[in-house]
C-alpha positions as CSV (number, residue, x, y, z in Angstrom):
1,X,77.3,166.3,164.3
2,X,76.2,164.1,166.9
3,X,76.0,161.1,164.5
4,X,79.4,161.8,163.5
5,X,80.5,161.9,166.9
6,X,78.7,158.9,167.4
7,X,80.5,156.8,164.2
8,X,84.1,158.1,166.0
9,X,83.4,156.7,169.0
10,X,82.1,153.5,167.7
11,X,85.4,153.1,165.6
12,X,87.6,154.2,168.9
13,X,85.6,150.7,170.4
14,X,87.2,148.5,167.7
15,X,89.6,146.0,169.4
16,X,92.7,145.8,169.0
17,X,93.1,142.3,167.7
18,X,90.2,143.2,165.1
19,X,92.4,146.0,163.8
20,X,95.5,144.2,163.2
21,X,93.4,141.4,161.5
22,X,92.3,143.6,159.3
23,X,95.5,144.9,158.7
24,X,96.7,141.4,157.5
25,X,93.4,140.6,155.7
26,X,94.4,144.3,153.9
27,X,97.7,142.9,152.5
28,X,96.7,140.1,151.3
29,X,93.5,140.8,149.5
30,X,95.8,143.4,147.9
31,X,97.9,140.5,146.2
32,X,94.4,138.4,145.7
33,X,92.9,140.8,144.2
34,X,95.9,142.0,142.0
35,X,96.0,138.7,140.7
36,X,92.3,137.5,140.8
37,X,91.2,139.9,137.8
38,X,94.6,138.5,135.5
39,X,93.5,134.7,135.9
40,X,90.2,134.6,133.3
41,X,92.4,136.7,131.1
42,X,95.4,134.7,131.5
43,X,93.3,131.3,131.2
44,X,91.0,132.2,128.4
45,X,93.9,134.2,126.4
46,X,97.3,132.6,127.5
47,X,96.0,129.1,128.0
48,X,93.6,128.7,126.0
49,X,91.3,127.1,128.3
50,X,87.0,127.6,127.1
51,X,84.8,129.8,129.3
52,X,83.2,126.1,130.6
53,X,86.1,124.9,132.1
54,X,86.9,128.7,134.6
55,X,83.4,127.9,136.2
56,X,84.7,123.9,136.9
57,X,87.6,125.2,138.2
58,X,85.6,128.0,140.2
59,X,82.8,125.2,141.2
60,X,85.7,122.8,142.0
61,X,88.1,124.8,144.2
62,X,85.0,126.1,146.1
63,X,83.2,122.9,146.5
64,X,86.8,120.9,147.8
65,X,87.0,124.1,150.5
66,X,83.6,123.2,151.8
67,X,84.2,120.5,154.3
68,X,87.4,122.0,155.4
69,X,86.0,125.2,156.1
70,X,83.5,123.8,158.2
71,X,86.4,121.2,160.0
72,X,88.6,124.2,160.8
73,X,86.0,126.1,162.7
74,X,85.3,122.6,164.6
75,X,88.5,121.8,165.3
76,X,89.9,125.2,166.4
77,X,86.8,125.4,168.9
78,X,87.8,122.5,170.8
79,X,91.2,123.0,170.6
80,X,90.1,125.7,173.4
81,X,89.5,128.4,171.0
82,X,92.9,128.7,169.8
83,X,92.4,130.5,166.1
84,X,95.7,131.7,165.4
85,X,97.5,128.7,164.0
86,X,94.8,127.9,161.4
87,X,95.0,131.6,160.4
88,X,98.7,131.6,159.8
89,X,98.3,128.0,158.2
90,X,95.6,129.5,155.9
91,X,97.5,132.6,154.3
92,X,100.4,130.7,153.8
93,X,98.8,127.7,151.5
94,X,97.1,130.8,149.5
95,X,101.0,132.8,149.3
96,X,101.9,129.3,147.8
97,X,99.1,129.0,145.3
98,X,99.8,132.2,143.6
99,X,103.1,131.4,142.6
100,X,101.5,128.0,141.4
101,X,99.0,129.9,139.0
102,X,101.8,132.1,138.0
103,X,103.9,128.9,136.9
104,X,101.3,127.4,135.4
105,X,101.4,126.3,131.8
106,X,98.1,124.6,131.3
107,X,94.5,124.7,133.0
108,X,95.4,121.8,134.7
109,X,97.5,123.7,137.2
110,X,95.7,126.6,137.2
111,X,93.3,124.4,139.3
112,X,96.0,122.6,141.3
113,X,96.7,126.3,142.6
114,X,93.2,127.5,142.8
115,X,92.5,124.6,144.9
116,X,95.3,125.4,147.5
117,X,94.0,129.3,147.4
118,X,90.3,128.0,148.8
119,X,91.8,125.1,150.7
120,X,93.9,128.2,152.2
121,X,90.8,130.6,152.5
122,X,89.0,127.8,154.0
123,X,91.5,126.7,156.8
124,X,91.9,130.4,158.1
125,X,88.1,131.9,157.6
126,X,86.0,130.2,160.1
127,X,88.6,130.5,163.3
128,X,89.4,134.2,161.8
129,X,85.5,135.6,162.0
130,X,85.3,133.7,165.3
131,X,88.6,135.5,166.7
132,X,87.0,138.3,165.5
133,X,83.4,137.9,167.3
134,X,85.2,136.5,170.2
135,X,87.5,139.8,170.6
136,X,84.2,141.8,170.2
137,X,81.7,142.9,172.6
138,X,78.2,142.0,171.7
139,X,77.2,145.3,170.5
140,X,79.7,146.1,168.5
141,X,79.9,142.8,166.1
142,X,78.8,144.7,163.1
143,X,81.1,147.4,163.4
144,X,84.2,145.3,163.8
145,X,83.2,143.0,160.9
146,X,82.1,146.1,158.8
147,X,85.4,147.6,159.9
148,X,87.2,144.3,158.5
149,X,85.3,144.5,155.2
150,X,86.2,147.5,154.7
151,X,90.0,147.5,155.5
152,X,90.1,143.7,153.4
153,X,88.5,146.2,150.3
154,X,91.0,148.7,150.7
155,X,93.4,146.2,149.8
156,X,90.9,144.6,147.1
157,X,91.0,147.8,145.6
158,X,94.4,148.6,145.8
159,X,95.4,145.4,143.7
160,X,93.5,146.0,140.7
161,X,94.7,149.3,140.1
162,X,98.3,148.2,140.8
163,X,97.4,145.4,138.2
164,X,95.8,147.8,135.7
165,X,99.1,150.0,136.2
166,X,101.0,147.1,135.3
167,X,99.2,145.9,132.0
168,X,99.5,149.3,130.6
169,X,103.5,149.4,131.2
170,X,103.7,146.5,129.3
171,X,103.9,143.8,131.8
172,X,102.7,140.3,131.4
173,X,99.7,138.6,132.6
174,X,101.9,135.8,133.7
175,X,104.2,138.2,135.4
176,X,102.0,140.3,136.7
177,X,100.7,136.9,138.6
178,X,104.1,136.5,140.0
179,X,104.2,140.2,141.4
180,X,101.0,138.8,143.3
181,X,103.4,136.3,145.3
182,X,105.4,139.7,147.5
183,X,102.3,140.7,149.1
184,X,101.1,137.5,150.0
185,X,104.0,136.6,151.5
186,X,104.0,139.9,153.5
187,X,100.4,139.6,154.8
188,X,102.0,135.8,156.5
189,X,104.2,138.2,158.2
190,X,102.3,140.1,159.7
191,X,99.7,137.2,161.1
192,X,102.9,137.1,163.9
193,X,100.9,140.4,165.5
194,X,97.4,138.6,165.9
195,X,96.2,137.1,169.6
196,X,94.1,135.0,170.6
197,X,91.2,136.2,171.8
198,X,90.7,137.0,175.6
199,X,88.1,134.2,177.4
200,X,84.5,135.6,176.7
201,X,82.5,135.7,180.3
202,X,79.5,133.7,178.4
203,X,82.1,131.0,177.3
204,X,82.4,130.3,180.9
205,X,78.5,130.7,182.2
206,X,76.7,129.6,179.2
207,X,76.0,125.9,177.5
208,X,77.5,125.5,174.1
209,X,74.7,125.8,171.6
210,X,73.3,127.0,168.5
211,X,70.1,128.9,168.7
212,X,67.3,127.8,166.8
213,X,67.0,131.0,164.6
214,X,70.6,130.0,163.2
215,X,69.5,127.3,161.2
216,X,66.9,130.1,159.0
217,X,69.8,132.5,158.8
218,X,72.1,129.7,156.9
219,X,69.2,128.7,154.7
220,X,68.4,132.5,153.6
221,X,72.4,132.7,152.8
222,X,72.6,129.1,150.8
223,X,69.4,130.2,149.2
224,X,70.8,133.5,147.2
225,X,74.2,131.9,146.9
226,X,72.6,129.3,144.3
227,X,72.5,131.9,142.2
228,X,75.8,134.0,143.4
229,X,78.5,132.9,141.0
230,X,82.0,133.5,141.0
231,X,83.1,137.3,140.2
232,X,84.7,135.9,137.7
233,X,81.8,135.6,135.3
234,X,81.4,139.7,136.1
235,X,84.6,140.0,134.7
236,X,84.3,138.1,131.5
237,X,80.6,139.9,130.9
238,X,83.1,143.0,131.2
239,X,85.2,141.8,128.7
240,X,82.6,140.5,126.4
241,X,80.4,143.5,126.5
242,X,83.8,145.3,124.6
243,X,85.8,146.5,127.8
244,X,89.7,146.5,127.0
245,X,91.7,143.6,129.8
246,X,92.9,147.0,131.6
247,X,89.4,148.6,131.5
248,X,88.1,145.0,132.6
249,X,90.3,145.8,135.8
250,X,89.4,149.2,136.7
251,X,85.6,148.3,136.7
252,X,86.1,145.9,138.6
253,X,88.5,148.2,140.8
254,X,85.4,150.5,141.0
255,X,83.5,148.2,142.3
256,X,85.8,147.6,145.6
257,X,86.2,150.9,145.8
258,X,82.1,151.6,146.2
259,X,82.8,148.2,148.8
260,X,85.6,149.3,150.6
261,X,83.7,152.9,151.0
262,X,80.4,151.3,152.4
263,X,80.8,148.0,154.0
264,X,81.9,149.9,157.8
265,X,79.0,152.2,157.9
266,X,76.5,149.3,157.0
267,X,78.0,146.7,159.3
268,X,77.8,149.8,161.8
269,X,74.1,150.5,160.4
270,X,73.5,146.5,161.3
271,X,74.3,147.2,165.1
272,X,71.2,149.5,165.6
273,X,68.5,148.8,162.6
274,X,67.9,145.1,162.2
275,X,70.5,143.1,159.8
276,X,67.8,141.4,157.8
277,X,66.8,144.9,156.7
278,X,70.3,145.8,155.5
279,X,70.5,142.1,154.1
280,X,67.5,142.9,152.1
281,X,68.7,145.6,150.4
282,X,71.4,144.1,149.6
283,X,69.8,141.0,147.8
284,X,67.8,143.3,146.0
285,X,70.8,145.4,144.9
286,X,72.4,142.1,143.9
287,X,69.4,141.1,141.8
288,X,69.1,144.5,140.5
289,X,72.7,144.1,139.3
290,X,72.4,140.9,137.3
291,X,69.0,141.6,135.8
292,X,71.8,144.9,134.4
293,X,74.4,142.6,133.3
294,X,72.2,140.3,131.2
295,X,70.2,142.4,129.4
296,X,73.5,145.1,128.7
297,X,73.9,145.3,125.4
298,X,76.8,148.3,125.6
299,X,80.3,148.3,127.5
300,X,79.1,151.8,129.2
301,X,76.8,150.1,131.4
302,X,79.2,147.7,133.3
303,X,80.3,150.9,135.3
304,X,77.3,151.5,136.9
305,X,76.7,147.6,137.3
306,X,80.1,147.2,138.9
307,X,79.6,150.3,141.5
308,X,75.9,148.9,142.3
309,X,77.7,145.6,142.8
310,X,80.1,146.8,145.5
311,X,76.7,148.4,147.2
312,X,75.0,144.6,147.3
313,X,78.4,143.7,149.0
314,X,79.1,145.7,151.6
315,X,75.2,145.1,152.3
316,X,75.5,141.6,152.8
317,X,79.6,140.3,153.6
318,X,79.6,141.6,157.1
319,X,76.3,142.0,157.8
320,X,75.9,138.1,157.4
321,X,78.9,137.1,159.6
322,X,77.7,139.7,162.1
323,X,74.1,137.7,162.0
324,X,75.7,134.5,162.7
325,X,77.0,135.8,165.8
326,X,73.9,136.9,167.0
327,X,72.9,133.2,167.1
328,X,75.5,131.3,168.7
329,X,75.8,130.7,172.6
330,X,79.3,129.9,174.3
331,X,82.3,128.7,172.7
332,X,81.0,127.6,169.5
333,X,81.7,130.5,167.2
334,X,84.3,128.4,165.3
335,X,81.5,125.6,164.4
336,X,79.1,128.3,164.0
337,X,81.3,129.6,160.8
338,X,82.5,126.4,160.2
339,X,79.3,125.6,159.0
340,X,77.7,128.4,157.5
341,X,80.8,128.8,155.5
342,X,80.8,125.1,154.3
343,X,77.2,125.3,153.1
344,X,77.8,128.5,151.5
345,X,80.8,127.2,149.7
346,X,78.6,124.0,148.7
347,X,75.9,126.3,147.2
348,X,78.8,128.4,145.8
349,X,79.9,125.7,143.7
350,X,76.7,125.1,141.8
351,X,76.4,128.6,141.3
352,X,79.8,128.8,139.1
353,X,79.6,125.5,137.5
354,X,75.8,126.1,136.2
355,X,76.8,129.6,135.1
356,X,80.0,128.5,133.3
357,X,77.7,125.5,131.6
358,X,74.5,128.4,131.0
359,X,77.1,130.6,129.1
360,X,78.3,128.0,127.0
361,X,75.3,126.2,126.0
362,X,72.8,129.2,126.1
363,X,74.4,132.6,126.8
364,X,76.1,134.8,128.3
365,X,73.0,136.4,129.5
366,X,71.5,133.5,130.9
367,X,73.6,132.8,133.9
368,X,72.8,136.5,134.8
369,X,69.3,135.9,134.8
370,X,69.8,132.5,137.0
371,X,71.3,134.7,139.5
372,X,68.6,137.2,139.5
373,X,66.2,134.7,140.1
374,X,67.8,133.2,143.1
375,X,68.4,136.5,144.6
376,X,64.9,137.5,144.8
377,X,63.7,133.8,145.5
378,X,65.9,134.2,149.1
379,X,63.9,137.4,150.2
380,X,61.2,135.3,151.7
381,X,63.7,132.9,153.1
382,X,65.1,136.1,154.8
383,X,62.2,137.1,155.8
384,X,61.5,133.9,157.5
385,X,64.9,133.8,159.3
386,X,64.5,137.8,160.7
387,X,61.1,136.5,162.1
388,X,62.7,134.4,165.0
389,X,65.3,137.3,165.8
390,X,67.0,136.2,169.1
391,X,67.6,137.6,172.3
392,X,70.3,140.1,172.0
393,X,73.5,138.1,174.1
394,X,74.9,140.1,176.9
């Protein structure tokens, strides 16, 4: 009872600014996620493109994100911390690129539009976590970003289901890309209720730094995202293990669901255990998952998969952000994110390209097994980087 009183109290704590993030994060992940499941279909079935050419376009648009992810978070720190206007700029250049993919008639533009989606999810995701840590008090970091997995999951779940609803009234894959382009534009809406954040007191008594235990942190994250390949290749094992386009959809619906159910408590769990523990259970899940997928020989077992897979994320999404936070001293959250997300991104694009090229030229199960790999490999890493824990910041 007391715990539960506890978990109330924690939530009443949650700033303002965090909630109507969230809220925005909420609509649009709906629309991404409505749409994100329909693109292999629609470029492997509509277009005609080969299963090599979704992870170049995957590897592409993730790898041209990288350095603007890290330049946004750069830029909006010394333009006094203002985070707002790279937000908005950010969820309107990914409204834009679903009505690209929806009008596309060739693989060709399918990456055109994928490419404004990351440039999009790049511009507006390093000054978003900061505004998020910098609206938050110290102890509380995992619980807001938990709290802004979760609602951004909600959402994620929402859209497949609408999607799958959709598909089995008949409805095009191309059209149901173009229903995508409402929500998104909705979610640019409702940026217009998002502050700044309030001056921190350490912005104004602390140096500008990053801590030294930062550096271990990123390496533990770049380390297991080698081997984390787009979801994309989850939903074409889905496919090719016998699931239907709609059932394809629902899995994957089942696994934001298991997210969007988990990822507050554990970001809240990360505010009073150590993250690294919560970070390593969530590898482990992760490599768990993909040792599953490759050696699945049967469509049943992609529901079990899919639900572990929402576990490994909620372990690790917020949890990581809310590591990064630990480590960074004065106004330099923006850089902070800036970077970790552009070396993330870097290591995100070999992951998809050398699991489109492994399915292709070996199989399926082979880029499954890369990933696996990789995921256990970081555990040390991990453990290195939760060895030189810092002081907690007041």
């Amino acid at each position: 009872m007391a715990h539960g009183r506890g978990v109330i109290a924690r939530a009443a704590r949650i700033p303002e600014n965090v909630r109507a993030v969230s809220v925005v994060s909420l609509v649009n992940d709906l629309a991404s996620e409505l749409a994100y499941p329909i693109v292999p279909l629609f470029l492997t079935s509509v277009l005609g493109a080969p299963v090599a050419v979704l992870g170049v376009i995957e590897g592409i648009a993730e790898g041209v994100a990288v350095g603007l992810g890290a330049l946004s978070g750069w830029i909006s720190d010394r333009a006094g911390g203002r985070r707002v206007p790279w937000i908005t700029a950010g969820y309107t250049l990914t409204a834009v690129s679903r009505a690209a993919v929806a009008a596309a008639t060739h693989w060709g533009l399918v990456l055109a539009g994928r490419l404004t989606d990351r440039t999009g999810k790049a511009v507006r995701t390093a000054p978003r976590d900061a505004l998020i840590r910098d609206s938050t008090a110290p102890e509380l970091v995992g619980t807001s970003f938990g709290f802004h997995r979760a609602a951004d999951t909600v959402g994620a779940t929402i859209g497949p289901l609408v999607a799958a609803a959709l598909l089995a009234g008949g409805v095009s894959l191309r059209n149901v890309l173009w229903i995508s382009v409402l929500p998104g534009l909705l979610a640019v809406l409702l940026v217009r209720r998002v502050r700044e954040a309030p001056a921190r007191a350490e912005t104004l008594t602390r140096e500008p730094h990053l801590r030294p235990g930062y550096w271990p942190v990123v390496a533990a994250a770049v380390v297991f995202s080698l081997g984390n390949s787009s979801n994309a290749f989850l939903l074409l094992r889905a496919s090719n293990l016998g699931l239907s386009a709609t059932l394809v959809i629902l899995a994957y619906a089942l696994y934001n669901l298991v997210y969007a159910g988990l990822a507050w408590p554990l970001g809240s769990l990360s505010d009073r255990i150590p993250r690294a523990a919560v970070l390593a259970g969530g590898f482990a899940v992760y490599a768990l998952v993909y040792t599953g997928l490759a050696l699945a020989g049967k469509s049943w077992a992609v529901w079990p998969l899919f639900a572990l897979y929402g576990v490994y994320v909620a372990a690790t999404d917020g949890v990581l952000k809310a590591w990064v936070a630990d480590h960074v001293d004065g106004p330099m959250a923006g850089t902070a994110y800036g970077i970790y997300a552009g070396l993330v991104g870097a290591a995100l694009l070999v992951a998809s390209v050398v699991a489109g090229v492994l399915w292709e030229t070996v199989s399926p199960a082979a880029a499954f097994w890369a990933g696996a790999a990789l995921a256990t490999a970081s555990l040390p890493v991990l453990a290195f980087a939760a060895s030189r824990r810092p002081v907690a910041r007041s």
